[in-house]
N, C-alpha and C positions, 0 to 999 in steps of 0.2 A: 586684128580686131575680132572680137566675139562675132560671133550669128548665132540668133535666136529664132525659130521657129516656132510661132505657136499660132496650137491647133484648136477652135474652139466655135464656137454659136453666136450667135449676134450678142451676146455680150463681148466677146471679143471682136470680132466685126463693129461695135461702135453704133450699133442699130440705135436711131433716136425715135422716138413713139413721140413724142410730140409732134410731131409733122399725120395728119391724116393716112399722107399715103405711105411715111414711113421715113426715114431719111439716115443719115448716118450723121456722127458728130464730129466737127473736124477734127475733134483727135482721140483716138481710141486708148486703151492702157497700152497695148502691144508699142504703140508710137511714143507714149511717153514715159514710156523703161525703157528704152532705148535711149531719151535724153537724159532720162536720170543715173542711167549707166555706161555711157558712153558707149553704145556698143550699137549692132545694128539686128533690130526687127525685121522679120514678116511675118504680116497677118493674113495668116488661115485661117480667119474667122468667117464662119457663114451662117445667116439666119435660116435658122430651123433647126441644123444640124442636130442630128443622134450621133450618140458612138456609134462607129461605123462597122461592120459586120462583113464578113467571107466574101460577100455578094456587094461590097460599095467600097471594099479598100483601096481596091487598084488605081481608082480616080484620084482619091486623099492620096495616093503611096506617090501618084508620079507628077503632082503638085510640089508635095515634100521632096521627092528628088530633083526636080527644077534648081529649088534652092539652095542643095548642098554643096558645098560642104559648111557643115552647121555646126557648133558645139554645143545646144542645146533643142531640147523639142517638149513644150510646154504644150501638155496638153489638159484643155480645161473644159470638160464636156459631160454632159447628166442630166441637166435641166429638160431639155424637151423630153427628155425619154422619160422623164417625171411625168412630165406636160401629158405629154398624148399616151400614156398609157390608159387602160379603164380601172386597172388595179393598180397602182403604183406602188413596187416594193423596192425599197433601195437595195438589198442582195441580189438581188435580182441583175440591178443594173450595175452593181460594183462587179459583180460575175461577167456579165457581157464587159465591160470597161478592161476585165482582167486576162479578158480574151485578147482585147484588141494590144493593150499593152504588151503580151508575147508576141503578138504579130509585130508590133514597132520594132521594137529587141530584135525579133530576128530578121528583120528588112535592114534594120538601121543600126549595127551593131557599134559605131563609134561616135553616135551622138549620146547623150546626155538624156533621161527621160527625165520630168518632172510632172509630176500628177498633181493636179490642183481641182480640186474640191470648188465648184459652185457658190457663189453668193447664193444663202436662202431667199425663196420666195417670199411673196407676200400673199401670198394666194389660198387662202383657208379651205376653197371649198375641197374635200374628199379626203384632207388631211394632207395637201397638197406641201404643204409648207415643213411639217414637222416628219414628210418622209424626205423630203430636200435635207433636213437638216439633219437627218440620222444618214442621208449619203456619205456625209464629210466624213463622218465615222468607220464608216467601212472602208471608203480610199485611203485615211490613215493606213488600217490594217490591213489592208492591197499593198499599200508603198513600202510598209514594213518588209513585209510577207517576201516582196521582191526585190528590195535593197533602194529602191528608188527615193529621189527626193518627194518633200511631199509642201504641199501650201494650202492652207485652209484660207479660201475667199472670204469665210464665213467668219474666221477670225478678225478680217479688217472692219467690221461696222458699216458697211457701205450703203448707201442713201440709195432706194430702189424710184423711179417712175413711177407716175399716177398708175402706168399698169400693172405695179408689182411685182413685176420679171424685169425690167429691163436700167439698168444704171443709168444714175444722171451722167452730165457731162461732169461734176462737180467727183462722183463716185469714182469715174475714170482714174481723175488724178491722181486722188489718197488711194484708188487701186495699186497705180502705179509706182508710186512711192513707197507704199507698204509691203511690195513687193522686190521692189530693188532694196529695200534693207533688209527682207526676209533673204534674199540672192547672196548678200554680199556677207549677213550672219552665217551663214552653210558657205562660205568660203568660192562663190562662184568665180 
C-alpha cells in the first residue's frame, strides 16, 4: 500500500476557526485522500508552520523519518511566511521553499516529492492575497526547474473561513478529491 506524507500548516492540519479557541475538523484533506485513494496518510500538518530553514529542519526531518518508508512527501507550505512577513514577496519565499526542497532530495532520496502551491488568501490588506497568488507561480517554476510534481491548491476553487486563511470543512473535501484525481492524472 502507498504512504503519503504530507508536510504542511494548519491547512493541512485541519485547523477549524470557528471554535474561539481554535479546533481541528474531524477530517482534514490529508485523511480524506487517503480514502479517496486507498492508500495510507500522515498528517504533518501544523498551525503556524513556515517553510522550515537550516535551523528547524532536524525536528520536521526526524518526524518524517518516524514515518518511513513512504512513497510520497507532499509538501504544502507558504502561507504564514506570506502571513508574518512585513514585505511579502513570493521569490522570496519560493527561494527559501527551493532551499528546503534540496534539503528533502537529499535527506530523503527515494521518496517522491510533490510541491503544492497554497490555496489563496482572502486577506487584502498589504496585498496579501495577490502575493499568495503569484506564489503558485513561482512553485510552478521551482517544480519545473527541479523535475518535481507539482499541484496548484489555487486551481481547486476552495471555499476559505470567515477568516480568510483557513478552509471550511466543506473545502477539505473537494481538496481532497481534486487532488486524488490530480494524483491519479500524473499516474501516482
Amino acid at each position: 500500500m502507498e504512504k503519503m506524507i504530507c508536510v504542511g500548516d494548519s491547512n493541512t492540519f485541519g485547523y477549524d476557526p470557528r471554535n474561539f479557541w481554535g479546533g481541528r475538523y474531524d477530517h482534514s484533506w490529508p485523511e480524506l485522500l487517503a480514502h479517496e485513494l486507498g492508500c495510507q496518510t500522515v498528517n504533518l500538518g501544523e498551525n503556524g508552520r513556515t517553510i522550515p530553514d537550516a535551523l528547524t529542519w532536524k525536528s520536521l526531518d526526524q518526524d518524517i523519518c518516524w514515518e518511513l518508508p513512504a512513497s510520497h512527501l507532499l509538501v504544502m507550505l507558504g502561507t504564514n511566511d506570506v502571513l508574518n512577513a512585513v514585505r511579502p514577496d513570493e521569490r522570496v519565499i519560493a527561494a527559501h521553499m527551493e532551499e528546503y526542497l534540496h534539503h528533502l532530495q537529499a535527506e530523503f532520496p527515494t521518496v517522491k516529492l510533490v510541491l503544492m502551491a497554497p490555496p489563496p488568501i482572502g486577506i487584502t490588506e498589504r496585498g496579501l492575497n495577490q502575493t499568495a497568488k503569484r506564489l503558485a507561480g513561482c512553485y510552478q517554476e521551482l517544480a519545473d526547474r527541479m523535475g518535481l510534481w507539482f499541484v496548484d491548491a489555487g486551481a481547486f476553487d476552495l471555499r476559505l473561513a470567515c477568516d480568510g486563511v483557513h478552509l471550511t470543512q466543506e473545502a477539505h473535501q473537494v481538496f481532497a478529491h481534486r487532488m486524488a484525481e490530480q494524483l491519479k492524472q500524473d499516474s501516482f
